[in-house]
N, C-alpha and C positions, 0 to 999 in steps of 0.2 A: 817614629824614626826607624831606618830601616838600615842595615850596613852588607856590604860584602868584607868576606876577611880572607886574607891568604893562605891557598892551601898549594898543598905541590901537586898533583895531578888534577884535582877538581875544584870545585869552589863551596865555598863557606856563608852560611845566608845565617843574619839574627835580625831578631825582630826586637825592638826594643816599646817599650811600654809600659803607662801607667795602672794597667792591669793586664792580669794573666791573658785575659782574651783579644787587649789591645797589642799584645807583644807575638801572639799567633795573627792575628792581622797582618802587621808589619813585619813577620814573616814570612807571609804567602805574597806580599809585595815583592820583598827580596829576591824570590823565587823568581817573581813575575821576569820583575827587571834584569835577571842573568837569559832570561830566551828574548824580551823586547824591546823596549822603551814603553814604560808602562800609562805613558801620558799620550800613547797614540792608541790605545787600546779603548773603545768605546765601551763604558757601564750599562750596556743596556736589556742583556738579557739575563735572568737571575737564575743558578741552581743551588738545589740543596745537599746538604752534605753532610752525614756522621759519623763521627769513629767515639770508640772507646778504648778503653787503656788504664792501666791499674796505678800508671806511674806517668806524669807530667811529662816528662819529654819523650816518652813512647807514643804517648799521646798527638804530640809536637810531630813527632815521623811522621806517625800515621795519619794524620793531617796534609804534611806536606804532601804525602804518596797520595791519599785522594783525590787532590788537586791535580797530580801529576796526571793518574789516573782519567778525569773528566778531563784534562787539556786534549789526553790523547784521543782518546773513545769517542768525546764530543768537537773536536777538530776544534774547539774556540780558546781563546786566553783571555783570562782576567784583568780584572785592573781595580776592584771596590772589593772589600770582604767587611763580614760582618759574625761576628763568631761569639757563641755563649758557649760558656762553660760550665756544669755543674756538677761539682766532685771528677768525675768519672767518664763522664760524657761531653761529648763536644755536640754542638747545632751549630750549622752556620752557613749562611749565601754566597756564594761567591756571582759576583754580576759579571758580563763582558760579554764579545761576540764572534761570530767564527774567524778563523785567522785568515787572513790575508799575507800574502809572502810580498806582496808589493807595500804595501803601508804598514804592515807590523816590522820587516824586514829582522827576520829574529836570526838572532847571534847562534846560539847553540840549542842544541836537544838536553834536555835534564832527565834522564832516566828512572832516579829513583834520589827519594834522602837517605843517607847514610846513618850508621847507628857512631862514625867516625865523629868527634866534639860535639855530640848530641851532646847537650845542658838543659834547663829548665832551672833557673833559681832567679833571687831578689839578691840587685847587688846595693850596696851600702847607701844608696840614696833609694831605697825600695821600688826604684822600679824593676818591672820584670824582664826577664833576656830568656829569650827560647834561641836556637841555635843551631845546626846541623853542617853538613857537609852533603851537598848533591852532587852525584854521579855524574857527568855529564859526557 
């Protein structure tokens, strides 16, 4: 599950999940869904991607900024991820194909994630919420 939350200049993306690397998934969805509609985005080309970070939602940023990062560099957008985590280190796919301004028809540019309601915790039903604020 993926949500937008209210913010006053920019917008607020969590990813919600039954694990850590399910909640950065549904995170980079989040993402996805503030520049497209993420169900017009074809899964079909894979890249790889990793960051590291000493603390779970720095982790979470720098996540979200590498994605930002291949959207722009590699002109395409997302719409499948696939993310392991261990300890320290993040691996993960993200699939989809170059953008299209007539069928992706994307809302706004996202520039970077904020370190603004960065979170990373387990709330009382254990699942996991990663969190941030993008620039857009």
């Amino acid at each position: 599950m993926w949500q937008h939350f209210h913010h006053q200049a920019d917008i607020g993306i969590r990813g919600i999940g039954d694990t850590l690397a399910a909640a950065f998934e549904e995170g980079a969805m989040a993402l996805t869904a503030v520049i497209a509609e993420p169900a017009k985005i074809e899964a079909n080309k894979p890249i790889e991607i990793e960051c590291t970070a000493e603390e779970k939602d720095l982790l979470f940023a720098d996540w979200i900024n590498a994605l930002i990062y291949e959207m722009d560099v590699r002109k395409m957008l997302f719409s499948r991820f696939e993310v392991n985590i261990d300890r320290h280190a993040l691996r993960a796919k993200a699939w989809g194909e170059p953008a299209d301004p007539e069928k992706h028809e994307a809302a706004v540019e996202v520039k970077a994630a904020t370190f603004m309601d960065l979170k990373v915790y387990q709330n009382k039903n254990n699942q996991w919420i990663a969190q941030c604020v993008v620039d857009v």
